[in-house]
ZAMARGU-4260 file (C-alpha; in steps of 0.2 Angstrom, whole numbers, plus 5000, padded with zeros to 4 digits):
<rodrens>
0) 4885/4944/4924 | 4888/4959/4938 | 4906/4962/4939 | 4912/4962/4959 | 4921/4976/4965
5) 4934/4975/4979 | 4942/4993/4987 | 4954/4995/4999 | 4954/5011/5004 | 4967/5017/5018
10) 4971/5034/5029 | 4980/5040/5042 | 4970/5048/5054 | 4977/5047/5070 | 4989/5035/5081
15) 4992/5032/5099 | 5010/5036/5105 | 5018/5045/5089 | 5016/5036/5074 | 5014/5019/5080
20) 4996/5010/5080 | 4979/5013/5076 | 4970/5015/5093 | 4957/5002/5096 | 4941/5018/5096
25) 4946/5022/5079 | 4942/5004/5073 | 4923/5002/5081 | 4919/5018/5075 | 4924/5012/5059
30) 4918/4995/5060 | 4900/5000/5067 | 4901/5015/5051 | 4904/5000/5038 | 4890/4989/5045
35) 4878/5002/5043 | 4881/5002/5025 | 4881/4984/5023 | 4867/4985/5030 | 4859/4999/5018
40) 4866/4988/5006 | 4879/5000/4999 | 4893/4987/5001 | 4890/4968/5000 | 4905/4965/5016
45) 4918/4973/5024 | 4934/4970/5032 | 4945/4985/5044 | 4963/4983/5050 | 4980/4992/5050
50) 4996/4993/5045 | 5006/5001/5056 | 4997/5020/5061 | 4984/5016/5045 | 4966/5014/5044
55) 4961/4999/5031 | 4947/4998/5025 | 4944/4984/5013 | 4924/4982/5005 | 4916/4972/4991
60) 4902/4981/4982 | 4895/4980/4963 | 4897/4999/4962 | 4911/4997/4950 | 4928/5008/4954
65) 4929/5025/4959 | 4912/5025/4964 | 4907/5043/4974 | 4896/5034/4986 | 4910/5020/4991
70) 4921/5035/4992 | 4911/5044/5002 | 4907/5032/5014 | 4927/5028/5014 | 4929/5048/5016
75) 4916/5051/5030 | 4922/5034/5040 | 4939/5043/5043 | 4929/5061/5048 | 4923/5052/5062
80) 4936/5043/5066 | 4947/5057/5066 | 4934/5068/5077 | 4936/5054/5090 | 4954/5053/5087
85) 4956/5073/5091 | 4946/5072/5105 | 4959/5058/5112 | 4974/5069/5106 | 4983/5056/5096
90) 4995/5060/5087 | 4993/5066/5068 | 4974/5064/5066 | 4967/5069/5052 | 4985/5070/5044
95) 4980/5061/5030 | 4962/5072/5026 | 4973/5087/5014 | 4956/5092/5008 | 4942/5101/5018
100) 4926/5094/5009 | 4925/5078/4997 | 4924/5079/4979 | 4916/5065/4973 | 4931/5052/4974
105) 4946/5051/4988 | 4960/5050/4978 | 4970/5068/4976 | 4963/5070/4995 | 4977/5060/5005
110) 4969/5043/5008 | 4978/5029/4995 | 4965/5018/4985 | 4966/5000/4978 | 4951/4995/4967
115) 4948/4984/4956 | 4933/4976/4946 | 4932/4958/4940 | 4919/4945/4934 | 4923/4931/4945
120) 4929/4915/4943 | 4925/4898/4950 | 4939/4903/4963 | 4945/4922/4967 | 4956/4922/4981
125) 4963/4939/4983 | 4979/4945/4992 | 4980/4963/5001 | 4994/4971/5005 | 4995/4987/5014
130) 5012/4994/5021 | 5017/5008/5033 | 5031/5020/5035 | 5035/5021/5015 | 5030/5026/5000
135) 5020/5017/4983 | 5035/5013/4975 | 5039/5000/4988 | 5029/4990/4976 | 5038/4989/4963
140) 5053/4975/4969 | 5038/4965/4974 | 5028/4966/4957 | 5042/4963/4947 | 5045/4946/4955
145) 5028/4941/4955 | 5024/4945/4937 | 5042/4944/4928 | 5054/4934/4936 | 5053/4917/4934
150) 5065/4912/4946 | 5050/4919/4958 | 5035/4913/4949 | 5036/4896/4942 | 5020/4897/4931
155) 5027/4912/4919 | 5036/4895/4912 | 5025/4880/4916 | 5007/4888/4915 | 5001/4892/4899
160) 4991/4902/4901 | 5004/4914/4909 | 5018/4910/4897 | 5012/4926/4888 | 5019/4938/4901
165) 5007/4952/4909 | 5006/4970/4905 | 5012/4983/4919 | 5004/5002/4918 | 5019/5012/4926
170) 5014/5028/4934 | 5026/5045/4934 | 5021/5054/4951 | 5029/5069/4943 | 5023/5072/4927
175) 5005/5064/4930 | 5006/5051/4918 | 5009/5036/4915 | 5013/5020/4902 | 5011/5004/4897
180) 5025/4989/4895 | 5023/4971/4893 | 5034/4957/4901 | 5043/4950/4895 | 5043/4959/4879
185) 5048/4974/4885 | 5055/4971/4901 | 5070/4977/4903 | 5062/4995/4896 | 5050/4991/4912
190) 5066/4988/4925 | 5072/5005/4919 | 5058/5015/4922 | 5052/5005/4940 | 5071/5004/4946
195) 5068/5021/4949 | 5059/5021/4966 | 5057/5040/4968 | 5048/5042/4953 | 5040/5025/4944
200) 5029/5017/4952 | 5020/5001/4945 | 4999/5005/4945 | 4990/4990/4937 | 4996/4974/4932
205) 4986/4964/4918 | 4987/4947/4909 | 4995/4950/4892 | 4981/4938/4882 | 4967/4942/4889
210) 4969/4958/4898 | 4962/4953/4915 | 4964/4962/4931 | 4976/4954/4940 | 4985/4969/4951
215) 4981/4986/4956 | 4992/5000/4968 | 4989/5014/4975 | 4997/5028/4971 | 4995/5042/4982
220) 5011/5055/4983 | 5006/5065/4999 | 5020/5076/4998 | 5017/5082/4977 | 4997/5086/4984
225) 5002/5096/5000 | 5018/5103/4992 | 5029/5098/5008 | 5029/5085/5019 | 5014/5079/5028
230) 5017/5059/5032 | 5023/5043/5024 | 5011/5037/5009 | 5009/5022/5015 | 5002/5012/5002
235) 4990/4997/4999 | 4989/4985/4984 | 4976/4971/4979 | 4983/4956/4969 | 4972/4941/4962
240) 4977/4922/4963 | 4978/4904/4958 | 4970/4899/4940 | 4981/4908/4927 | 4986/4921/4938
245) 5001/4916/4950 | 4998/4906/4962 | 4994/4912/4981 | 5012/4902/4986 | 5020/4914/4973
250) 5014/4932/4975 | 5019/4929/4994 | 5036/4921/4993 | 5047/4937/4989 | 5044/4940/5005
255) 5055/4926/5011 | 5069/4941/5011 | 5069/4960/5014 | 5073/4973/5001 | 5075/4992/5005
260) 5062/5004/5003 | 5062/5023/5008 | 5054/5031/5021 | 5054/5025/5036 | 5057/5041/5050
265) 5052/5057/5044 | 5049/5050/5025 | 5068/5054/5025 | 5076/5035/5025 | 5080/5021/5018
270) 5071/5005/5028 | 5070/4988/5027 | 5054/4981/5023 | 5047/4970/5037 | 5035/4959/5033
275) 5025/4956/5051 | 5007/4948/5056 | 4992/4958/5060 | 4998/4955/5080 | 5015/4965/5075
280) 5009/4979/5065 | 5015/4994/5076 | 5030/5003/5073 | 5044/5005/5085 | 5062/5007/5081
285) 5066/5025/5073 | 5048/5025/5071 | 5047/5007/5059 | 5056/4996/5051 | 5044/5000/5036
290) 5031/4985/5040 | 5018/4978/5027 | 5007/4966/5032 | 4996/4951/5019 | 4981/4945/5021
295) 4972/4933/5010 | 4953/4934/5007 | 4942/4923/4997 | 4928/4932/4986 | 4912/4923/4984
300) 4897/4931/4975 | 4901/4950/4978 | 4907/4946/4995 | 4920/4942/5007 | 4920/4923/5010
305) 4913/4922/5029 | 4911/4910/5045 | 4894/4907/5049 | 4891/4922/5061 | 4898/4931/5047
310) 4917/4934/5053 | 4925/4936/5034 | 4938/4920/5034 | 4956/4929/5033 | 4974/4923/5033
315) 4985/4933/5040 | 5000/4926/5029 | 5015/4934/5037 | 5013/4927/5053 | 5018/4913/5051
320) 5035/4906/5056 | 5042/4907/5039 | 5046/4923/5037 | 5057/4924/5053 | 5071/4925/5042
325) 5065/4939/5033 | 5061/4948/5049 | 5078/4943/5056 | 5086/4951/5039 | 5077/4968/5042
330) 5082/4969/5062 | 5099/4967/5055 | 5097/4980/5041 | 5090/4992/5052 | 5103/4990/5065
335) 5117/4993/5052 | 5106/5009/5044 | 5104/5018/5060 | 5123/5015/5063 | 5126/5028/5049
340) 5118/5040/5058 | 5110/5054/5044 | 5124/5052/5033 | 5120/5044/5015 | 5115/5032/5009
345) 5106/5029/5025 | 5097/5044/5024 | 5088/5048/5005 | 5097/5058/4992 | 5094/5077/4989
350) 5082/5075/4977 | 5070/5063/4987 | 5072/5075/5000 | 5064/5091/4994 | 5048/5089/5003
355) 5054/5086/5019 | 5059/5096/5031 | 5075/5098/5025 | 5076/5112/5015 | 5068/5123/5028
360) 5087/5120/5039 | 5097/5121/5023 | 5088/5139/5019 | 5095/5147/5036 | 5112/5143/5030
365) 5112/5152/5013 | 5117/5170/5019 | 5130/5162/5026 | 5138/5155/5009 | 5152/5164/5003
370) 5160/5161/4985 | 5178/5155/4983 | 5190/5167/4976
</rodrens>
């Protein structure tokens, strides 16, 4: 059977008003470059919204992952889009293009990249999350729960075909390689290493008996590939449902409450993590709270499930009315953070601020140290 691939591919190429929204041009130029492939018959559907100041493009083909003509198209949608967005003068387009010509895949370029490829059950719905104003590690609080805390996920002890744990692949941004631990074998090994935000981040999560796909990151560290600060990561992450993998109810319900991510204004803070509808996906306050937004989609032979006119059937998950409370939390949060001003722990540690900007105001004070006698 041909395998389905979905990709959600992301950039930043330009928002109106600072880093705030994506401007309604950017979308039809993206939305009309999309069809056209569709209709080439590249990709089977398509889907394109934002987080936040990002670009999303989400696409079912049977091109497998890291496919140089999925990528290319992904690559070349955000050339034009940021052409437009420099003839309107938004703000930061491009900022997310580090490369001047495409290699053959986009990761290592600046956009952040979700894929995965799966034979497809009698059922797949799929859950996409894409975030704004953080970095890939903001995934990992959110993993864990779904895929190793039982007090979140009530199948990891009443399904049995979960009862056997799943297998997380745990990326080091720094050293360019990653590992392999199982939940919940190995799971306090896995908190260790995924605790620490600023360097671990969770990559691919698979069932432990079978080794199914059931979650995939992105990873994309835009500061380690420019070698200074060039703009939140903003990352993206597809996670499959319902049928041995957690249900849809569960990979949703950490959201009930907010948990602090880092980011937020000038890649430089720490944030709540606002979980908002597609309506609300613009950031405001000190350029945030960090936002992520959660649709779920239905694939159906190599495509996004659709209406009869073709409009892919969506649910826009964090609109609704019971998350309120966690979007109260992170008003809250926020409002006590800024209060600190840029004194720690509001803002980020030393060492998460290296590639910022930073080091360029500490370096004019150096001549100015003097040792104590």
């Amino acid at each position: 059977m041909v395998k389905t691939t979905v990709s959600l591919i992301k950039a930043d190429i330009g928002s109106v008003a600072g880093h705030s929204v994506v401007a309604q041009p950017l979308f039809e130029i993206a939305k009309k470059k999309l069809a056209e492939a569709q209709k080439s018959g590249l990709i089977n559907s398509f889907l394109v919204f934002n987080a936040g100041d990002d670009l999303e493009l989400l696409m079912t083909h049977f091109k497998g992952e890291n496919h140089q003509d999925i990528h290319k198209l992904a690559w070349d949608t955000f050339l034009d889009c940021t052409k437009k967005a420099k003839e309107l003068k938004l703000y930061g387009a491009g900022q997310d293009l580090l490369k001047d010509a495409f290699s053959g895949n986009v990761k290592g370029m600046g956009p952040g990249v979700a894929e995965m490829e799966f034979e497809e059950r009698g059922s797949d719905p799929v859950i996409v999350f894409a975030a704004d104003k953080t970095e890939p590690s903001a995934f990992n609080y959110l993993l864990y729960r779904i895929f190793a805390d039982p007090s979140n996920t009530a199948g990891l002890v009443i399904d049995p075909k979960m009862t056997g744990g799943f297998k997380f692949e745990v990326f080091d941004a720094y050293e360019d390689k990653s590992v392999v631990l199982e939940s919940p074998k190995e799971l306090y090994q896995l908190i260790a290493l995924i605790g620490a935000t600023s360097r671990y981040m969770v990559s691919k999560v698979w069932r432990t008996s079978d080794s199914e796909i059931v979650s995939v990151s992105s990873t994309t560290k835009l500061s380690l590939i420019a070698g200074t600060y060039v703009g939140k990561d903003d990352p993206v992450c597809l996670v499959r449902g319902q049928s041995g993998f957690p249900s849809v109810g569960e990979i949703i319900a950490p959201f009930q409450h907010t948990y602090l991510v880092a980011g937020w204004m000038r890649g430089s803070h720490w944030g709540p993590f606002m979980p908002v509808g597609l309506k609300d996906s613009k950031c405001t306050v000190f350029d945030g709270p960090p936002r992520i937004v959660c649709l779920g989609v239905q694939i159906s032979n190599g495509k996004l499930a659709a209406d009869d006119d073709g409009n892919p059937l969506i649910v826009d998950f964090f609109e609704d009315v019971a998350f309120n409370g966690a979007r109260q939390e992170a008003i809250q949060m926020s409002q006590f953070l800024r209060r600190m001003g840029e004194f720690e722990p509001a803002r980020l540690g030393p060492e998460a601020m290296e590639y910022t900007t930073l080091p360029q105001v500490l370096k004019a004070l150096e001549p100015r140290f003097k040792k104590n006698k």
